[in-house]
N, C-alpha and C positions, 0 to 999 in steps of 0.2 A: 372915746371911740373916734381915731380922728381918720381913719381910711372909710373909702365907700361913702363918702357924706350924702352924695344924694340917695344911695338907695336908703340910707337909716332915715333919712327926712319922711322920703316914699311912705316905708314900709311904719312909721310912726302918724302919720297922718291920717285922711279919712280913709284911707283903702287898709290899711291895717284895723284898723278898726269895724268895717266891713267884713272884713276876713275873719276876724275873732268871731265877730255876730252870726257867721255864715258857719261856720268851724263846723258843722254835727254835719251838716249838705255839702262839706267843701271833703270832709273827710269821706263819705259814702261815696262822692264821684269818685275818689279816688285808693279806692279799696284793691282793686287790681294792681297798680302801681305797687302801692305800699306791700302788697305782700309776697311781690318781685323781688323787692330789695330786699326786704326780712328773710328770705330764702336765700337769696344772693349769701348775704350778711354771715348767717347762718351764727347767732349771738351764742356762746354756752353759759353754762354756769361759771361763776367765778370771773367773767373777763372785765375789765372796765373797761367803757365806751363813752366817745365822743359822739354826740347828734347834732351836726353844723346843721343850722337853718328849721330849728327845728319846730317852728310855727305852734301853733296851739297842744303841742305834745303827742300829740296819736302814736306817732312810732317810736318818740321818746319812752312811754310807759310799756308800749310790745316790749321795745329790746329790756327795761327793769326788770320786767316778770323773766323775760329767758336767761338774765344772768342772775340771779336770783340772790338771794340776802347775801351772800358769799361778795357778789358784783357791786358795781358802781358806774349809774349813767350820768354826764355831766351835758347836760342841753341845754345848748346857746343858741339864738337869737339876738337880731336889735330889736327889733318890735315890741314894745311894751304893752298895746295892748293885746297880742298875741298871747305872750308872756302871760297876761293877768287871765287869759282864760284856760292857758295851760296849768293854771295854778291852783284855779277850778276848782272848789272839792278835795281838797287835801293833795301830796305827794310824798309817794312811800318812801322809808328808808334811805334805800339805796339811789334813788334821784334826787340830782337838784336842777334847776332852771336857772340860766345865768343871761344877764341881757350885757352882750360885749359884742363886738366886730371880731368874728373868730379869724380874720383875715391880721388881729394884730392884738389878741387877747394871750397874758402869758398863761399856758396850760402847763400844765404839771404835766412829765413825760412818763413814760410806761406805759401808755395806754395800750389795750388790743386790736383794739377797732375803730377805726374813722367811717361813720355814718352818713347819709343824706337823703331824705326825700325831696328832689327839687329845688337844694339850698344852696347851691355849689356855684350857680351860673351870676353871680351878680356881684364878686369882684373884680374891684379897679383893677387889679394886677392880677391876675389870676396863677401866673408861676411861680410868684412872690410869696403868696397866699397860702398855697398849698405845698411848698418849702416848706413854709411856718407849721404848718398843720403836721407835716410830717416828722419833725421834731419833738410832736407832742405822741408821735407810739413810741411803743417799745421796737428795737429792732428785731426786725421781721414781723412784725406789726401788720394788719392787713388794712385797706379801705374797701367801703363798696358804697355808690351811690349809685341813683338812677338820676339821669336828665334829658330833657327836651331834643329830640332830633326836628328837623327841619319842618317849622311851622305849616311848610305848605303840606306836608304829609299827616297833619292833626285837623281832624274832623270839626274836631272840640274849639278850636281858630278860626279854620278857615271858612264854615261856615256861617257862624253872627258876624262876622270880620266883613265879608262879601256884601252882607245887606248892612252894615252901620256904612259900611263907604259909599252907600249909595245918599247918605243922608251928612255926609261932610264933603269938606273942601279935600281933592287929594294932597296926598303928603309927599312930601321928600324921603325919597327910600331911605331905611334905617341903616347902621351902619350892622353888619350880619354880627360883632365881635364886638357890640358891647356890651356892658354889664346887663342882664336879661336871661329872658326865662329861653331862649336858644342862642345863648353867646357859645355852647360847645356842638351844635346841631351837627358841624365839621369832626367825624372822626379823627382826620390826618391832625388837625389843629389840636384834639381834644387829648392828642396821646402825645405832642410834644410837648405840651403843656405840664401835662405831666412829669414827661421823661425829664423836662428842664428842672421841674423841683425836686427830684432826685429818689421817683418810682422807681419799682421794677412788677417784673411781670403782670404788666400789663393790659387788660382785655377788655376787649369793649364790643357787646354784643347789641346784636338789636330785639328791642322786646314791644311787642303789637297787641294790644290788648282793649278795652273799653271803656270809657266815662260815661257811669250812669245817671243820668243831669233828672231821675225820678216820673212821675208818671204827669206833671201837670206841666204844659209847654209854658204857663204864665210864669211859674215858679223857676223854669230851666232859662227862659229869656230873663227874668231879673237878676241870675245868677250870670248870664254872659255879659249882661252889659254893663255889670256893676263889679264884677272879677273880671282878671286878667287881660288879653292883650285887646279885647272889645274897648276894656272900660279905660285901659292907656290912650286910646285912640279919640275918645271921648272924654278926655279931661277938660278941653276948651271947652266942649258943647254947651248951650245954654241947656233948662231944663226940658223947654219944648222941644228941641232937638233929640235928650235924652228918651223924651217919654216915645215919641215917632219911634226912633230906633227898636224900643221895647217891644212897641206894638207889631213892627213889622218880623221882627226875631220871633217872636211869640209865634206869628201866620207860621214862619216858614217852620217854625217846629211841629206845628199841629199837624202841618201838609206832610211831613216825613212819618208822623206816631201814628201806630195801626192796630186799628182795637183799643185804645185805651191804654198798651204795653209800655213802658218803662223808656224811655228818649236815652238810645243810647248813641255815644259819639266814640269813632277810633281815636285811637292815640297810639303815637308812634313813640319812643324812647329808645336808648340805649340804657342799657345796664354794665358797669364799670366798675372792675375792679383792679385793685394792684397789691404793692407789697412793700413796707418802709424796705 
């Protein structure tokens, strides 16, 4: 695996790792998401599919059931320990899990479907990438993933993001276009991207829907500052810094929850599809 080296470092480290351990609460926040794309997707019987980025397998095993004994899903990740809890309790038939850089893994071609939940945004070369990936359907082939539109329009970000910054040094603005979880958040960027690796009809919708971070604000605050773009921004922190943060993520969730009901955050996405 020799492209993308820092996200495989990333995503093989302690936050891989966290992610694995988090899998069962990482996958319920993101049950809306996931059954966007699965509809999007729309898997049948008989098809083989490709699942880039396919983290602890959640929608790796949806699409095996839709294509059924007939079908064959092929889910890749770098992440190992993602990997081992995708692994989990056996893997039916028609699945296997594979730990490669699907940015430069050789896949067998004929595929029907190129998949993603959220896997899509984190390579080096992105047109390069998905060139590569398109060579691995059949022609006429279809993809559909869903990814990240513009951070400041996700709930689920910009609010722990708002109070950990109150507890760090500021930063130097990121660059919008690099490997991350909103390097396609640009529509216009996200379809030439595309068009350059040699898509067609191409669509890219917006999809608005929910993250349900559960009913305990203690539980939802260790889940932001220990996942995603909170817990990026806090990799310097010392611990005392971390646990502040926690504490303070925690207030402001309690102050939004009412009644006791369920912390829920928006999420903005696009949903994308095209055609080898």
């Amino acid at each position: 695996m020799a492209g993308n080296d820092d996200q495989i470092e990333y995503w093989n480290g302690p936050v891989g790792e966290k992610w694995a351990r988090f899998q069962a609460r990482m996958d319920a926040s993101l049950s809306e998401a996931s059954g966007a794309v699965l509809a999007l997707a729309a898997p049948t019987a008989g098809e083989r599919v490709l699942d880039i980025g396919c983290g602890a397998g959640t929608t790796s095993r949806a699409l095996a059931a839709a294509v059924g004994a007939g079908g064959h899903v092929t889910a890749v990740d770098v992440s190992q320990p993602l990997l081992n809890q995708a692994r989990a309790g056996g893997v039916p038939d028609n699945l296997e899990f594979v730990r490669a850089d699907a940015a430069a893994c050789a896949f067998a071609p004929g595929h029907d479907l190129l998949f993603s939940r959220f896997g899509v945004m984190f390579f080096d070369a992105p047109a390069a990438a998905f060139a590569h990936l398109r060579g691995a359907l059949k022609p006429g082939g279809r993809m559909a993933f869903i990814c990240w539109r513009p951070a400041a329009d996700n709930e689920w970000v910009t609010l722990p993001l708002e109070v950990a910054k109150t507890f760090v040094p500021p930063q130097p603005p990121a660059d919008p276009h690099a490997p991350g979880p909103f390097a396609f958040a640009d529509p216009q960027r996200l379809r030439g991207i595309l068009g350059e690796a040699g898509f067609q009809d191409i669509a890219i919708a917006p999809f608005d829907g929910h993250m349900d971070m559960g009913a305990s604000p203690k539980d939802a605050a260790f889940q932001m500052v220990n996942l995603g773009p909170t817990a990026r921004l806090l990799r310097e922190a010392d611990d005392d810094t971390r646990a502040k943060v926690e504490s303070a993520v925690e207030a402001m969730f309690a102050a939004r929850q009412k009644d006791g009901e369920p912390i829920r955050l928006t999420i903005a996405c696009w949903l994308v599809s095209a055609q080898a």
